[in-house]
MDTraj code that builds the backbone (N, CA, C; nanometers):
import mdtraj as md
import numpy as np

residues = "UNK UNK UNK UNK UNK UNK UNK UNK UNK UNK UNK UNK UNK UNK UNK UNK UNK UNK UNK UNK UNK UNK UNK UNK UNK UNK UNK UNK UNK UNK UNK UNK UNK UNK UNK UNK UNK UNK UNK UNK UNK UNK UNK UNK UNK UNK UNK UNK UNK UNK UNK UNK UNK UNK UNK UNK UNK UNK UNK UNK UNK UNK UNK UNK UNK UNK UNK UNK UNK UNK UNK UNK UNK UNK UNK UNK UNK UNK UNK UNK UNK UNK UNK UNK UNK UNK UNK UNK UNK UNK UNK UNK UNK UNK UNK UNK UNK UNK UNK UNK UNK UNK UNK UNK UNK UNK UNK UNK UNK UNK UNK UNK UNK UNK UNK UNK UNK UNK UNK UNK UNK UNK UNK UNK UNK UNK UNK UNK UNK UNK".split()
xyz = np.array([
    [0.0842, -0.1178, 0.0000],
    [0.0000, 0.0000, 0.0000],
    [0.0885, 0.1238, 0.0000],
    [0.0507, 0.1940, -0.0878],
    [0.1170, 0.3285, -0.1009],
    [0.1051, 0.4412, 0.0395],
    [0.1539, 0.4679, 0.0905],
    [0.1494, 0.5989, 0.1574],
    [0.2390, 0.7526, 0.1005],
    [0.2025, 0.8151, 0.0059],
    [0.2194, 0.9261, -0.0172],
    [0.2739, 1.0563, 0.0624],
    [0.4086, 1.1049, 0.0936],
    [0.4603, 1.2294, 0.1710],
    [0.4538, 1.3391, 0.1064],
    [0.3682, 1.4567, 0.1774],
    [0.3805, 1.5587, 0.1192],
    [0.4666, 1.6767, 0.1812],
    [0.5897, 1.7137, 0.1133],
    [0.6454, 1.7933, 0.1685],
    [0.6915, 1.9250, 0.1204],
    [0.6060, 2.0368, 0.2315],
    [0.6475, 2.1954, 0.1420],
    [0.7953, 2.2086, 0.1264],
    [0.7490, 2.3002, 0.0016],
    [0.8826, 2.3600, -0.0129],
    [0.8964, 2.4997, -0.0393],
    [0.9485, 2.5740, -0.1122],
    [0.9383, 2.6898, -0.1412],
    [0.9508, 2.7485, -0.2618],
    [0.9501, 2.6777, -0.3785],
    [0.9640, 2.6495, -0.4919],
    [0.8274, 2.7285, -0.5265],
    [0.8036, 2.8438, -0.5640],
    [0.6786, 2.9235, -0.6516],
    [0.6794, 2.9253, -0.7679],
    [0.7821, 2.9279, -0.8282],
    [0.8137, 2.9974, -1.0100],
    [0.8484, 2.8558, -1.0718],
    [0.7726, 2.7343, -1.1596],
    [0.8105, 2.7036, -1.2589],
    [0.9423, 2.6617, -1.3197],
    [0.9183, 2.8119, -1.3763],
    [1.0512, 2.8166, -1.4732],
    [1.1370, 2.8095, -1.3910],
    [1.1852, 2.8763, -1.2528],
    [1.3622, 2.8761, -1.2388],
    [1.3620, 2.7215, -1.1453],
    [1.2032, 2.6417, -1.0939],
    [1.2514, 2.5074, -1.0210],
    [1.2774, 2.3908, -1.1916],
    [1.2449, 2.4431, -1.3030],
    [1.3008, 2.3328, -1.3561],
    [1.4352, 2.3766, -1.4440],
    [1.4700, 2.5042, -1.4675],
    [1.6467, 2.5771, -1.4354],
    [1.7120, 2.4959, -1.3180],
    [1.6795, 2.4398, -1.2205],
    [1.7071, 2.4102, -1.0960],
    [1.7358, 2.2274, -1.1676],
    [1.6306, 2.1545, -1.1812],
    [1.6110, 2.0227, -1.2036],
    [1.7117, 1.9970, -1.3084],
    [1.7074, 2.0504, -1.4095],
    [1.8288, 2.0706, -1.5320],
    [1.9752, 2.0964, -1.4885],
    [2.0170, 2.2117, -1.3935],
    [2.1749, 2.2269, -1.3538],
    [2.1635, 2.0707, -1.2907],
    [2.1004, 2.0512, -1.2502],
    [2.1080, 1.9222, -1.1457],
    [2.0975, 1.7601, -1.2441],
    [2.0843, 1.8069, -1.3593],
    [2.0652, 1.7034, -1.4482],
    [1.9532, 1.5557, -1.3890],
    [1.8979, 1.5968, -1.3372],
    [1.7507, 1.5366, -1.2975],
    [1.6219, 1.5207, -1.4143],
    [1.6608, 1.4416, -1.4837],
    [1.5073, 1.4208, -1.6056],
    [1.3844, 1.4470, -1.5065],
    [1.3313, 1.5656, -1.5662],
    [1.1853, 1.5742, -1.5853],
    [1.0895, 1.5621, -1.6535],
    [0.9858, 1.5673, -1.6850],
    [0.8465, 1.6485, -1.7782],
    [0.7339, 1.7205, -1.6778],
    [0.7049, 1.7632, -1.7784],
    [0.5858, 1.8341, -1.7324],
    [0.4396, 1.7591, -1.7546],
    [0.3645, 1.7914, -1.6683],
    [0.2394, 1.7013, -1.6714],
    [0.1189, 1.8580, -1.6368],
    [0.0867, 1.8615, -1.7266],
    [-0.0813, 1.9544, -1.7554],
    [-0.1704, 1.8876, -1.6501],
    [-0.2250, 1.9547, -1.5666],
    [-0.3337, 1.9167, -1.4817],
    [-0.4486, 2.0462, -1.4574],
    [-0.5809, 1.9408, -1.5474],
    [-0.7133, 2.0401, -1.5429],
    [-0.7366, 2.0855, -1.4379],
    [-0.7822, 2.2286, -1.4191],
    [-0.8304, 2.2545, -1.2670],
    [-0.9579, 2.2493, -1.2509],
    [-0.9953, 2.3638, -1.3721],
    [-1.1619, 2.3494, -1.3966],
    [-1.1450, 2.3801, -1.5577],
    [-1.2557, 2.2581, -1.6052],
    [-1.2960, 2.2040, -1.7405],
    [-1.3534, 2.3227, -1.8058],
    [-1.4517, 2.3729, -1.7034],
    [-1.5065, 2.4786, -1.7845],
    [-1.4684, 2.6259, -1.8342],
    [-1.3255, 2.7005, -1.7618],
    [-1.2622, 2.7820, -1.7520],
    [-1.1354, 2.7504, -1.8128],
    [-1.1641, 2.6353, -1.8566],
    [-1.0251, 2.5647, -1.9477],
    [-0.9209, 2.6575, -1.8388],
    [-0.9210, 2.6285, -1.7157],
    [-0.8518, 2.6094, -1.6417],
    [-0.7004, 2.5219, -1.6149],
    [-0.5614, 2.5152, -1.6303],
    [-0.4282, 2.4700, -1.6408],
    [-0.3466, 2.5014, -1.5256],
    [-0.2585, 2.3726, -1.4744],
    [-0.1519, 2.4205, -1.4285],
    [-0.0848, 2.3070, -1.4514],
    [0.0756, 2.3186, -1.3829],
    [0.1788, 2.2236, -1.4697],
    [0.2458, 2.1746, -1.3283],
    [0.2342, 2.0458, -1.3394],
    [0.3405, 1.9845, -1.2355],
    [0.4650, 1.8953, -1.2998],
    [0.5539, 1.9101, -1.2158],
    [0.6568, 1.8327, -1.3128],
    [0.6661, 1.6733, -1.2145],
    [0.7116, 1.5871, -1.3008],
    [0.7153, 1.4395, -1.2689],
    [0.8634, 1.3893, -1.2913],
    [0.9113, 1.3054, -1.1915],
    [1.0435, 1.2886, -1.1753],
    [1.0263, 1.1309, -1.1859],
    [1.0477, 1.0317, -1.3465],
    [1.0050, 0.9227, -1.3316],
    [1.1353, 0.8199, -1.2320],
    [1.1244, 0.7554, -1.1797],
    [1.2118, 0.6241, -1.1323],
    [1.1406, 0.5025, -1.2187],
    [1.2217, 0.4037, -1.2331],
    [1.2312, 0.3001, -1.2303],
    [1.0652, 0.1873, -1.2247],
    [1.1055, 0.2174, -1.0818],
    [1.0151, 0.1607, -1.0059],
    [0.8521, 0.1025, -1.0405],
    [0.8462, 0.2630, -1.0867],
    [0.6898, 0.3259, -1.1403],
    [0.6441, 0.4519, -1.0138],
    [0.6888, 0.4463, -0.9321],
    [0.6480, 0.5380, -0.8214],
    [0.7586, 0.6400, -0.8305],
    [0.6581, 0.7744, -0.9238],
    [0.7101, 0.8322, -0.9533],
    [0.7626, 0.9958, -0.8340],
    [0.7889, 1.0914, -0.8532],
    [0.7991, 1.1956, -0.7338],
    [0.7534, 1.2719, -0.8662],
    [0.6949, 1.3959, -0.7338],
    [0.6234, 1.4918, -0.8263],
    [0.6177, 1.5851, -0.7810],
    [0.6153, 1.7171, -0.8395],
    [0.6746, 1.8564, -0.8096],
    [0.5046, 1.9581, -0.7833],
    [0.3804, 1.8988, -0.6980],
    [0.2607, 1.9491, -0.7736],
    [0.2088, 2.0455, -0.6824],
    [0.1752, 2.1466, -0.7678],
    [0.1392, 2.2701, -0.7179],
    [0.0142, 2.2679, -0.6422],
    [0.0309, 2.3981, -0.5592],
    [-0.0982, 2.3559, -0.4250],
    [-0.1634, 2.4634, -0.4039],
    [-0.1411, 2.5982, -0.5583],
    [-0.1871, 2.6894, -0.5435],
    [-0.1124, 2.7597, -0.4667],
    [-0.0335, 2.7576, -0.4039],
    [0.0961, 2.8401, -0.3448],
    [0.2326, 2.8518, -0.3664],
    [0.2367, 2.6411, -0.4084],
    [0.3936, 2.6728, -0.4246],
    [0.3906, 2.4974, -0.4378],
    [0.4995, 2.4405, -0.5386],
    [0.5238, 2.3009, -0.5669],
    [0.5578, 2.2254, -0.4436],
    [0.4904, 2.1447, -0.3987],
    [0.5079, 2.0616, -0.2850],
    [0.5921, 1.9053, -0.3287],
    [0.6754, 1.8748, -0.2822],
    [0.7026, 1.7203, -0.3138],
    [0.6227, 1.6035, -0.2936],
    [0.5744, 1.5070, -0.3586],
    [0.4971, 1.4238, -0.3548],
    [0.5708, 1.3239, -0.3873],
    [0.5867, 1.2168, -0.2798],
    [0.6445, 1.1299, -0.3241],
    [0.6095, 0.9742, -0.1866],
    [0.6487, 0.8594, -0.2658],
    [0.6012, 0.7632, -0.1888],
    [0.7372, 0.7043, -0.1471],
    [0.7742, 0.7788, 0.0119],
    [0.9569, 0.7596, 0.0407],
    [0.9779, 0.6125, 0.0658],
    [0.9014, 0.4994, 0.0815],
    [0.9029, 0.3618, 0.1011],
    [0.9605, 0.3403, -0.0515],
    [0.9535, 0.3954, -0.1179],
    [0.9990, 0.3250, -0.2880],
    [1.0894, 0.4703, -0.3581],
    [1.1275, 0.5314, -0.2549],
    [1.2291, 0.6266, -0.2964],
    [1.3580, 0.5748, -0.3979],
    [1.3719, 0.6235, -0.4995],
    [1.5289, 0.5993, -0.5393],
    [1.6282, 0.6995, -0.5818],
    [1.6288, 0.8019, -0.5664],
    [1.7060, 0.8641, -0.5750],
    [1.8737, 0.8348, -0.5338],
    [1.9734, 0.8967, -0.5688],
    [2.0737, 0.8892, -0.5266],
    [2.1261, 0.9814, -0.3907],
    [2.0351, 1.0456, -0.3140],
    [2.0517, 1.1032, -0.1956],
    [1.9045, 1.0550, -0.1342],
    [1.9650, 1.1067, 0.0166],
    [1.8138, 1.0578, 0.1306],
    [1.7301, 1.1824, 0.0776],
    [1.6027, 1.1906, 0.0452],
    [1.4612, 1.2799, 0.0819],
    [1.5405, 1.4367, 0.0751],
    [1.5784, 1.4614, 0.2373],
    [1.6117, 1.5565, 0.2987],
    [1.7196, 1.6584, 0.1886],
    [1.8478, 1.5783, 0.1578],
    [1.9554, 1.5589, 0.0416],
    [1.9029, 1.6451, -0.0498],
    [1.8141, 1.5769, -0.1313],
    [1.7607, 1.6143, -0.2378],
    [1.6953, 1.7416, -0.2316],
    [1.5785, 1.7658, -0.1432],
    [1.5496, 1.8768, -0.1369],
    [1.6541, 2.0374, -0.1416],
    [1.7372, 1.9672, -0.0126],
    [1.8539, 2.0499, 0.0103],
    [1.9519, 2.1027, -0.1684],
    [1.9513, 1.9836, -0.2151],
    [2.0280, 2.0227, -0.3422],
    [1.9664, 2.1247, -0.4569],
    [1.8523, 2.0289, -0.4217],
    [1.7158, 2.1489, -0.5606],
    [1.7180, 2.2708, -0.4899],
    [1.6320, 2.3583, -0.3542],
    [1.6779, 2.4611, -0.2846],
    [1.7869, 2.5291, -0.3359],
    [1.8892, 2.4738, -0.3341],
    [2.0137, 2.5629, -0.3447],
    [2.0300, 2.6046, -0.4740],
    [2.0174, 2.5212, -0.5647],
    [2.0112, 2.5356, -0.7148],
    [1.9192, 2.6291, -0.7313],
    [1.7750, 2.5655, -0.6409],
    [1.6971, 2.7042, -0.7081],
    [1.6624, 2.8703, -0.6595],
    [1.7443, 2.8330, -0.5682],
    [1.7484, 2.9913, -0.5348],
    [1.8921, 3.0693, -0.5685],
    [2.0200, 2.9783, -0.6439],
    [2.0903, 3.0751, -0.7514],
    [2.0113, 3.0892, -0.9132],
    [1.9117, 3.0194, -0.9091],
    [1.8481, 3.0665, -1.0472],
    [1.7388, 3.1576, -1.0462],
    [1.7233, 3.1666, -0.9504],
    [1.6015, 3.3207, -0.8578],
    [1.6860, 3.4211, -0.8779],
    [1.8067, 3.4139, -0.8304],
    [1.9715, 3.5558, -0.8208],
    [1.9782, 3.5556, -0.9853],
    [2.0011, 3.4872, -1.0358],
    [2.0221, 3.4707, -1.1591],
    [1.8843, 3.5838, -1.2717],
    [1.8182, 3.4996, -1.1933],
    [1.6804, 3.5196, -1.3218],
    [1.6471, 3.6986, -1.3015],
    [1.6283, 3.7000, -1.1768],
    [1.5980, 3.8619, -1.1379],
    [1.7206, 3.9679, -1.1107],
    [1.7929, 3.9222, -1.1313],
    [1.9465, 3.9833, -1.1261],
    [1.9074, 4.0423, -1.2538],
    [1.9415, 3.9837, -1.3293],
    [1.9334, 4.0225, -1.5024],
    [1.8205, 4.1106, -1.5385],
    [1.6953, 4.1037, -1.4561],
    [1.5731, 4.1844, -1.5438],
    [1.6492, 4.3230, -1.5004],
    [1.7060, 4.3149, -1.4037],
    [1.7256, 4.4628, -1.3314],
    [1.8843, 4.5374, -1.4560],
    [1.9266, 4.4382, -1.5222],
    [2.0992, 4.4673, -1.5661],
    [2.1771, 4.3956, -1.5305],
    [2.2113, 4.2922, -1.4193],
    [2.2991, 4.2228, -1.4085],
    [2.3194, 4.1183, -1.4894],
    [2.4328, 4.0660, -1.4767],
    [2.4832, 3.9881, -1.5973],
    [2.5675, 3.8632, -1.4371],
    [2.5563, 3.7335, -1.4831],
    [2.6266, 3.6497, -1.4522],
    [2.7553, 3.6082, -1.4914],
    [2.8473, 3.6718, -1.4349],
    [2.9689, 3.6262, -1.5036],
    [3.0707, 3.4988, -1.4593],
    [3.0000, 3.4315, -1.3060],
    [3.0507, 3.3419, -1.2606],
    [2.9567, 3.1975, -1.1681],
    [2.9180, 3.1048, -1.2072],
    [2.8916, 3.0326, -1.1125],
    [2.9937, 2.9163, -1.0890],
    [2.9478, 2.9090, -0.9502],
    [3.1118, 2.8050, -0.9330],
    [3.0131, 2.6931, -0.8359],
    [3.0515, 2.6010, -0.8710],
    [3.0360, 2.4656, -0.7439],
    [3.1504, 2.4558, -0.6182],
    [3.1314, 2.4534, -0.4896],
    [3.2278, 2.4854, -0.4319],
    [3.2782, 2.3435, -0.3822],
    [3.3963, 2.2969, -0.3419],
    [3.4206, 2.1903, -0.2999],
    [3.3243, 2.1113, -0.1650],
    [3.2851, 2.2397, -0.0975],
    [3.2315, 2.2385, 0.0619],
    [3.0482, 2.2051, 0.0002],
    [3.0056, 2.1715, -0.1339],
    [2.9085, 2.1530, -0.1837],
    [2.8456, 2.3362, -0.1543],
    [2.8795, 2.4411, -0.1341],
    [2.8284, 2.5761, -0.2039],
    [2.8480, 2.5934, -0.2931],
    [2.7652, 2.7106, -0.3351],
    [2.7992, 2.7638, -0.4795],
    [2.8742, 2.9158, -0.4867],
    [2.9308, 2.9683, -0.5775],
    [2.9868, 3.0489, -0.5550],
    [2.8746, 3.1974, -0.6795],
    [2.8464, 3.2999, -0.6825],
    [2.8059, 3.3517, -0.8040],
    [2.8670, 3.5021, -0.8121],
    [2.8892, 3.5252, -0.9290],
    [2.9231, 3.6540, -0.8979],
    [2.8461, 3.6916, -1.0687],
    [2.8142, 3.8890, -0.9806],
    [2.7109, 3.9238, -1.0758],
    [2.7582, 4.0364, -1.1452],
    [2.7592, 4.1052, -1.2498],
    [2.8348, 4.2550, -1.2952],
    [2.7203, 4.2818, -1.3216],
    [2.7673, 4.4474, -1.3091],
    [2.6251, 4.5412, -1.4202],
    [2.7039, 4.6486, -1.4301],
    [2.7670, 4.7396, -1.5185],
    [2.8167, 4.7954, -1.5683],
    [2.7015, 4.9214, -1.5681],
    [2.7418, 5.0558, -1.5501],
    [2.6371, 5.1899, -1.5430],
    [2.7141, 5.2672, -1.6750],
    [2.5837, 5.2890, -1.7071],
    [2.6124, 5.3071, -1.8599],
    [2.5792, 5.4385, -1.9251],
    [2.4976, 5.5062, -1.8005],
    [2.4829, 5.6621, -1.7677],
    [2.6282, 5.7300, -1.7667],
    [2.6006, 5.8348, -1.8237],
    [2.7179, 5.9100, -1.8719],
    [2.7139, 6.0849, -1.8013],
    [2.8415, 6.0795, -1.7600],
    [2.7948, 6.2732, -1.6538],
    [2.8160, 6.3557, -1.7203],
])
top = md.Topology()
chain = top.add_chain()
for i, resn in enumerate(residues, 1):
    res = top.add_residue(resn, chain, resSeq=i)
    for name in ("N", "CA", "C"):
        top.add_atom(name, md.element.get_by_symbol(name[0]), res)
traj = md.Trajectory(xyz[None], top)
């Protein structure tokens, strides 16, 4: 029997948690889920297949992508906790990243650090003239 864990996260934006799933080279897809038929209503959860068939899933709760997953048939290559911890980190340099830039910044460095941090560094050059 399946028992299903649901665990928040903080993951709001889509786009930069699967920027996140990708640096991390984690196969995803996306899975379309009707909300309401008649408002041709959409939203998108992403699906992380294993093996197994018991898949993990990234599905939105109207606030923010929660993990769904059945940890008795976990396979990942880190514990639960691990994983989260790794996506998190990834996805909040692609948050620095993503909104850095609308403003002018430019990424000119990301680094993996030995101590498992990341390192980023950002330029923006002022282009106003006195």
């Amino acid at each position: 029997m399946s028992h299903f864990t649901y665990i928040k996260t903080r993951f709001q934006n889509l786009f930069y948690l699967e920027k996140a799933l990708n640096r991390l080279n984690i196969t995803h897809k996306q899975q379309q889920i009707n909300t309401n038929s008649e408002l041709k209503a959409y939203h998108t959860n992403l699906v992380i297949s294993q093996s197994n068939g018991y898949d993990i899933e990234f599905a939105w709760n109207g606030q923010e992508y929660e993990l769904v997953a059945d940890i008795s048939f976990w396979e990942q290559p880190c514990p639960v906790e691990n994983f989260i911890d790794k996506i998190s980190q990834q996805y909040a340099g692609e948050v620095i990243i993503g909104e850095s830039q609308k403003i002018g910044f430019q990424p000119i460095q990301y680094k993996q650090n030995s101590d498992g941090s990341n390192t980023l560094v950002l330029e923006r050059w002022n282009t106003k003239s006195n």
